[in-house]
VEXRO-869826 format. One record per residue (C-alpha): residue in three letters; x, y, z. Coordinates in steps of 0.5 Angstrom, whole numbers, plus 500, padded with zeros to 3 digits. Layout:
N
AlaXYZ/...
REM end
This chain:
644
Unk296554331/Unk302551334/Unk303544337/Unk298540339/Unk298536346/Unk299529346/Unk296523351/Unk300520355/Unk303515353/Unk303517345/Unk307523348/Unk314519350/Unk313515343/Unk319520339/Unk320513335/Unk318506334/Unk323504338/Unk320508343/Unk314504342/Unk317498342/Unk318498349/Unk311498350/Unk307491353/Unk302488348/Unk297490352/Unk298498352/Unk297499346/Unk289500344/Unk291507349/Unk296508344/Unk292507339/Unk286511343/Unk291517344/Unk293518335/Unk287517334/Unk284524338/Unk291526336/Unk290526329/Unk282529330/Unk284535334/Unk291536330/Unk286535323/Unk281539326/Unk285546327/Unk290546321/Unk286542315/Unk288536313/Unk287530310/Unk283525316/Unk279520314/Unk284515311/Unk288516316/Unk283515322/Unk282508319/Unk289504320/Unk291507326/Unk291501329/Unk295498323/Unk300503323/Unk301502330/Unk301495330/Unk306495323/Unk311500327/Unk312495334/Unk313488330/Unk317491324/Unk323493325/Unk323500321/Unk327504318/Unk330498317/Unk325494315/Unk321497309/Unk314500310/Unk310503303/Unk304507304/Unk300507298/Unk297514296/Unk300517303/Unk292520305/Unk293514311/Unk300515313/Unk298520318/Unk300515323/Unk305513321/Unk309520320/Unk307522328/Unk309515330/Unk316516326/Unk319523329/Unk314528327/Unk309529332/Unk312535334/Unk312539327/Unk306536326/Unk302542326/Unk306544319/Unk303539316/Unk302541308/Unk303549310/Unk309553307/Unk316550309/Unk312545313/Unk312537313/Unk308534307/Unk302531307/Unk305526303/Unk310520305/Unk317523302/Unk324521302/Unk328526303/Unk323528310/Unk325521313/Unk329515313/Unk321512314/Unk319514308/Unk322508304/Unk318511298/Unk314519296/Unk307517294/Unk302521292/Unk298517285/Unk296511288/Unk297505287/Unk305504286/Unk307501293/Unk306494291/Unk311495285/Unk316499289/Unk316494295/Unk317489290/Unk323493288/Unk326494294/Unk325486297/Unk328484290/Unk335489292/Unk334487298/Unk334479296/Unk341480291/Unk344483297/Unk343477302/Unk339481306/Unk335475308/Unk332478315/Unk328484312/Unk322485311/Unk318489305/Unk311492307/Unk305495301/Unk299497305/Unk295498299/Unk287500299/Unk282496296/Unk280503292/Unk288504288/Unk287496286/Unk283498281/Unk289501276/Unk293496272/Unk299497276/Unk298494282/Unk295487278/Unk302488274/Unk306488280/Unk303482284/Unk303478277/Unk310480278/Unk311478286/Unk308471284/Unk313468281/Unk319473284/Unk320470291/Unk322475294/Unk320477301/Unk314482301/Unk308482304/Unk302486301/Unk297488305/Unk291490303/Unk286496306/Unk279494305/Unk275500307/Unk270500300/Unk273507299/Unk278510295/Unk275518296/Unk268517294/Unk266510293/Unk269504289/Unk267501283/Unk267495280/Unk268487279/Unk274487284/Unk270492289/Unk264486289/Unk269479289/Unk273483296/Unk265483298/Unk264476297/Unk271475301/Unk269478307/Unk262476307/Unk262468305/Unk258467311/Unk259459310/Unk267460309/Unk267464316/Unk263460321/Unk267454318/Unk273456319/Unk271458325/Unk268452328/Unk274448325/Unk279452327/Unk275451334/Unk275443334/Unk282443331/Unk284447338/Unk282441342/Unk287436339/Unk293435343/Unk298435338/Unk300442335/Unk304439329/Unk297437326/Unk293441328/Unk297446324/Unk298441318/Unk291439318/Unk289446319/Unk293450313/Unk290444308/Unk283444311/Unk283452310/Unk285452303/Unk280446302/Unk274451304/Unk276457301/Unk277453293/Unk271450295/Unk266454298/Unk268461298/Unk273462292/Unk277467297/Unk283465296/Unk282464287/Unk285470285/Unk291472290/Unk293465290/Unk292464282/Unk297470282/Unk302466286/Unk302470293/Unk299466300/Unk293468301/Unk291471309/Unk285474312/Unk281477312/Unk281480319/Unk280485322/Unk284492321/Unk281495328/Unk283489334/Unk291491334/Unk292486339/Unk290481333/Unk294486328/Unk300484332/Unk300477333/Unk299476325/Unk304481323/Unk308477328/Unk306470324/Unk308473317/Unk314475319/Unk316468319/Unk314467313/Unk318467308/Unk315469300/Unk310473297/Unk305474302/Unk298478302/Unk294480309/Unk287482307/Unk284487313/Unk277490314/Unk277498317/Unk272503317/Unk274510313/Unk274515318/Unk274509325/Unk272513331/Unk270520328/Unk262518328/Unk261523322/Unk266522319/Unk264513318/Unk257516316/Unk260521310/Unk267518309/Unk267522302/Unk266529306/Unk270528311/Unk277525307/Unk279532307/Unk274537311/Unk278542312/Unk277546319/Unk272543324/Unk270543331/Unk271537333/Unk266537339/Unk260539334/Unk262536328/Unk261544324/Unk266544318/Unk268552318/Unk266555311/Unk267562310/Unk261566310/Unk260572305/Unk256578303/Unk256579296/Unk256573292/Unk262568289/Unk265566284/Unk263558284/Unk269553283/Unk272552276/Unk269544277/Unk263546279/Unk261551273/Unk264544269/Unk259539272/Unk253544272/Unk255545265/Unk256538262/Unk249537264/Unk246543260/Unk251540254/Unk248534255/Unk240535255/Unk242538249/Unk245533245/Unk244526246/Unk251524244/Unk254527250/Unk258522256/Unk261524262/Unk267519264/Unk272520270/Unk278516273/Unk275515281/Unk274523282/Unk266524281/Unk266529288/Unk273533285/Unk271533279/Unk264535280/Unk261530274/Unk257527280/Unk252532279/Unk252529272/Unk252522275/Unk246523279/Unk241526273/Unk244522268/Unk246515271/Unk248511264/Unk252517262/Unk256518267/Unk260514269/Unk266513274/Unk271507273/Unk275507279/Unk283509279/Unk284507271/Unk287513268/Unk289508263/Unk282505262/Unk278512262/Unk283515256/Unk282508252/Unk274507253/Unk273514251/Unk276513245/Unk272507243/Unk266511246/Unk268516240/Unk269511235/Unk261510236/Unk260519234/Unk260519242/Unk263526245/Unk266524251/Unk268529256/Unk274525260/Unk275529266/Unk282527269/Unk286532274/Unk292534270/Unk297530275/Unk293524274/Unk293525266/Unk301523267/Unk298517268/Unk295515261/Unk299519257/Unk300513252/Unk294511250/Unk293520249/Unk298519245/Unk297511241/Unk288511242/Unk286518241/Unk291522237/Unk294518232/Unk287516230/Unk284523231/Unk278521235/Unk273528238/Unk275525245/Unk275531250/Unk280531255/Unk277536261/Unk284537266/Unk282540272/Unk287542277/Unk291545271/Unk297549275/Unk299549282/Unk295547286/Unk296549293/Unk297543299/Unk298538297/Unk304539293/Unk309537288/Unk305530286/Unk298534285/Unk301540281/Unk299540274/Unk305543271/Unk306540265/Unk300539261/Unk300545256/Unk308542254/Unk305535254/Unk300536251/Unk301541245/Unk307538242/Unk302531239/Unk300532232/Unk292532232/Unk291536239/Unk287542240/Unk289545247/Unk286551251/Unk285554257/Unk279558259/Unk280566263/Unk274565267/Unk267562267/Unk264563261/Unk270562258/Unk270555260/Unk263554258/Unk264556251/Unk271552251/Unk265546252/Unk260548248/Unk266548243/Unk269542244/Unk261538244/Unk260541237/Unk260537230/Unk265541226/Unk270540232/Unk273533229/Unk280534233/Unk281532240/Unk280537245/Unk283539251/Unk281544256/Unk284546262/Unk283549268/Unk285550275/Unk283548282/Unk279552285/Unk275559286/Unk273563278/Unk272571277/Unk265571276/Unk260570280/Unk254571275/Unk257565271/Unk252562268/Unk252566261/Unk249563254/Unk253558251/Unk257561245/Unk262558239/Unk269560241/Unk273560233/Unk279555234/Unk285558235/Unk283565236/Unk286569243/Unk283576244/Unk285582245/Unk284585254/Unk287591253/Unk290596248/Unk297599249/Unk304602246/Unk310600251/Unk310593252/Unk304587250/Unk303582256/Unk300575253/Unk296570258/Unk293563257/Unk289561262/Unk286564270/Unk294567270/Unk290572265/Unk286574271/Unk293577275/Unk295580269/Unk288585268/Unk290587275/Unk298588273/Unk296593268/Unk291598271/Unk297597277/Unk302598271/Unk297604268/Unk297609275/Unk306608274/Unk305611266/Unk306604263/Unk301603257/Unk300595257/Unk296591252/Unk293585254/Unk293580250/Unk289572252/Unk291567246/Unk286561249/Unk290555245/Unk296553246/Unk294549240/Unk293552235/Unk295559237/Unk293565234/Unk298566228/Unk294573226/Unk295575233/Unk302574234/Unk304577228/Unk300583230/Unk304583237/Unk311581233/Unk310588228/Unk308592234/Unk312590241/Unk318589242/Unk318588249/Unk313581251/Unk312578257/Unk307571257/Unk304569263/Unk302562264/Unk301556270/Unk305552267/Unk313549266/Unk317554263/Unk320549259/Unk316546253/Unk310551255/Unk306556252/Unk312562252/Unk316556249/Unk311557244/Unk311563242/Unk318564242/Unk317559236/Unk313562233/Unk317569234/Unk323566232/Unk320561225/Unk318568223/Unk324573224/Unk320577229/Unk326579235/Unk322582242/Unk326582248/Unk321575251/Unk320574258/Unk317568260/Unk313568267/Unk310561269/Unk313556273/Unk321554274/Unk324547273/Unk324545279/Unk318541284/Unk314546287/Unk313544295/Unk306545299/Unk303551300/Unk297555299/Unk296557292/Unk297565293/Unk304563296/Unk306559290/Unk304563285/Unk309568288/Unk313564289/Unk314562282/Unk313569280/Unk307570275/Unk302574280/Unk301580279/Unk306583283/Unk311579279/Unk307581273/Unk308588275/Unk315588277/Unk317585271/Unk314589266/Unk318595269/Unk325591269/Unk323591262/Unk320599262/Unk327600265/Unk332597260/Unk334597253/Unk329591249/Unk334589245/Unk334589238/Unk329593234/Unk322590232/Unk324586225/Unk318586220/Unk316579218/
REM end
């Protein structure tokens, strides 16, 4: 689908200074034609569509009073920054939005001069915002603004409470404004979930404000209406709401809340911080999904539906004669309950991903043990340890980027004390759209270089249902990570018997003389076809899939060192520190000296596209496979195989 046509007024706006040039009171139509442009763009090419559907106005409104690019705006996560790309010079190339060579789904430096910041974790904007006011501080820049626009769902990690701890005391001129919608991609959860509830709610607080500010509009003198207002205000809300406590308590003058969907009030407010000087917080109230009905109605559905018919609302699914594989996320979420209705001692714990994970299956059979505790990696990781501690085994099922997040406390609260923590990383890999900030690149070296680990990753279905089975066992003492891709498997008849698969044992796919091709992980799927291919061109392949990265199969390499010397490993994992690395370590510990090719992904950020373009990209599918077993076939593999 090629451009998409947009409103008339929508239309002359190439750049904010073409916005600018608006009056006031054209903007509600601006603001009516981004939000069918967002709907028919999203409808047609896929995208994220509910979060950005809800701060329209706002990005509206932030791009006609602020001065951007000079002044700085940060959009926390990127999913609501829709607007804002097409308001900034995009419109016309929005169509590639997340598609190969095309624009990112996400705010990126390198894209525009209006992007001040790439996000794609949450809960980094108030932290970059405040670094950027502080420089911009030092340099005498007095006149600059620095915007955060922060959810109330990415409040929930420790970040950005450390960086308005920080902005309290630092005067520096930032204003964070605080996205209330009640959603991050499924529900929020929590005490900061209810204490903004009590904010917006406080019926007492509101219908006085509101009457006083009434009366005190009566007066005839401005200055004391102003004076006695601003005391009144803080009275009320010490008094009767506590609004004001835990903002105020950190140090930032405390605004709101208002209403995040009347950008005239948008605009006058925006306009009035803008001369206030400090640290500041604006709290709004939107809707997630604003003026796409289904889209208020199911916010969790409709955060990425994929492709629709926006007149009926129908999200395109592929429809199939023959059964499919389920998704890997699936087959963990249906099999964790089996799992737990065995053994008591099971306990499910994600970081704000129920629906991505599919740990909501467990969450609506098994409530109290299931739990999801909001964007706090940091937070998920530590809890489990301390549920372990108490003989409970603890799936923590974290999307491998995210697993970043918390690597410290992997490393101080679960591996150094050796605590049985499961760590289920879904999205292992690349994984498609959402580009360099989503992909799970680096967990196999991250992981297998800290003392105590096990670290695996299933080929198939049933694979990953052993792993489990595995992992939940009494005899398994170790920490324990699995790791699996995002998306679809190999096996459409699944759900087989639970079986113990022996710790740091690989498996033998296929015998074969010429060369051996090791595999971790789904790769190995590229590589089965890689060696029927390479059997029609007189190239005997064996097949070898080792699971565990840590431990790995020692038995099974020294059978590989005696008998090859020609070795290809396959991974969807960095090159550098992975699972060739590995090998090559073990090879050359035991003075075994193949000729080694490692296939997996290259030191560098893979950029958006769909799965299939990046592995070919990468060049370890299995076209890839195949060529690079014929290279080898073709040259002369270096130095005879020396016996251990």
């Amino acid at each position: 689908m090629g451009e998409i046509p947009a409103g008339p007024l929508l239309s002359q706006i190439e750049l904010p200074s073409d916005l600018r040039k608006l009056d006031k009171m054209q903007l509600q139509q601006v603001c009516n034609e981004l939000r069918q442009f967002i709907i028919d763009s999203v409808s047609v090419n896929g995208g994220h569509f509910g979060a950005s559907l809800g701060v329209v106005e706002l990005s509206v409104a932030l791009h006609y009073v602020m001065n951007t690019p000079y002044d700085q705006l940060v959009w926390d996560v990127g999913h609501q920054a829709y607007g804002h790309k097409i308001l900034t010079g995009r419109r016309k190339v929005f169509h590639t939005n997340r598609k190969l060579n095309g624009i990112s789904g996400f705010p990126k430096r390198d894209e525009s001069e209006y992007d001040t910041f790439g996000v794609g974790h949450s809960s980094t904007s108030i932290s970059a915002a405040l670094g950027m006011a502080i420089a911009s501080k030092l340099k005498g820049e007095t006149d600059r603004q620095h915007i955060a626009v922060i959810g109330d769902g990415a409040m929930t990690a420790g970040l950005p409470f450390e960086a308005m701890n920080h902005a309290g005391v630092s005067n520096a001129n930032i204003l964070i404004i605080l996205n209330d919608n009640n959603m991050s991609i499924d529900a929020n959860v929590g005490a900061l979930k209810e204490y903004l509830t009590d904010i917006t709610t406080s019926h007492t607080y509101n219908k006085l404000r509101d009457d006083i500010w009434s009366l005190l509009g009566k007066l005839p003198y401005p200055e004391f209406q102003r004076d006695m207002a601003s005391k009144l205000k803080e009275s009320l809300k010490g008094a009767i709401s506590k609004s004001s406590n835990l903002f105020e308590a950190l140090g930032l003058r405390y605004f709101g809340p208002i209403d995040g969907h009347n950008v005239t009030k948008l605009v006058e407010t925006l306009r009035d911080l803008r001369d206030i000087q400090g640290p500041k917080i604006l709290h709004i109230k939107t809707v997630k999904g604003k003026g796409y009905k289904l889209a208020e109605e199911d916010q969790t559905l409709w955060h990425a539906p994929g492709i629709f018919d926006k007149i009926t609302g129908k999200i395109n699914k592929k429809v199939f004669d023959m059964p499919q594989a389920p998704k890997y996320q699936d087959v963990f979420g249906y099999s964790i309950i089996e799992l737990a209705k065995a053994n008591p001692k099971i306990m499910g714990i994600t970081p704000a991903m129920p629906s991505g994970c599919s740990l909501k299956y467990m969450m609506e059979e098994m409530p109290d043990r299931a739990l999801d505790v909001g964007i706090a990696e940091q937070h998920a990781v530590t809890l489990s340890a301390g549920l372990a501690t108490q003989g409970m085994k603890v799936y923590c099922n974290i999307y491998s980027s995210f697993m970043q997040r918390a690597y410290d406390m992997v490393v101080h609260d679960v591996a150094i004390q050796n605590l049985p923590v499961i760590f289920c990383l879904d999205r292992a890999g690349l994984v498609g759209d959402d580009g360099g900030t989503h992909h799970g690149a680096y967990d196999l070296a991250y992981m297998r270089c800290i003392p105590n680990m096990i670290v695996s990753a299933p080929m198939n279905e049933q694979e990953l249902r052993n792993l489990m089975y595995t992992a939940q066992l009494d005899e398994t003492v170790n920490p324990f990570v699995i790791r699996y891709p995002r998306g679809q498997g190999v096996m459409p008849e699944w759900k087989t018997p639970f079986e113990k698969i022996t710790i740091g044992q690989g498996r033998k796919i296929k015998d074969g003389k010429d060369l051996a091709i090791l595999t971790i992980g789904h790769p190995g799927n590229f590589a089965v076809k890689a060696c029927t291919e390479l059997a029609t061109e007189g190239i005997d392949a064996a097949h070898y899939d080792m699971r565990f990265v840590k431990p790995l199969d020692e038995a099974m390499l020294h059978e590989i060192g005696r008998k090859f010397s020609r070795v290809i490993t396959v991974e969807d994992g960095t090159v550098v520190g992975g699972f060739g690395s590995a090998v090559l370590e073990f090879f050359n510990a035991h003075n075994y000296k193949p000729q080694v090719e490692i296939l997996g992904i290259p030191d560098r950020i893979i950029e958006h596209g769909k799965p299939e373009e990046q592995h070919a990209e990468c060049g370890f599918d299995t076209p890839a496979i195949v060529a690079a077993s014929k290279l080898m076939m073709q040259t002369k593999a270096g130095l005879d195989v020396v016996h251990a």
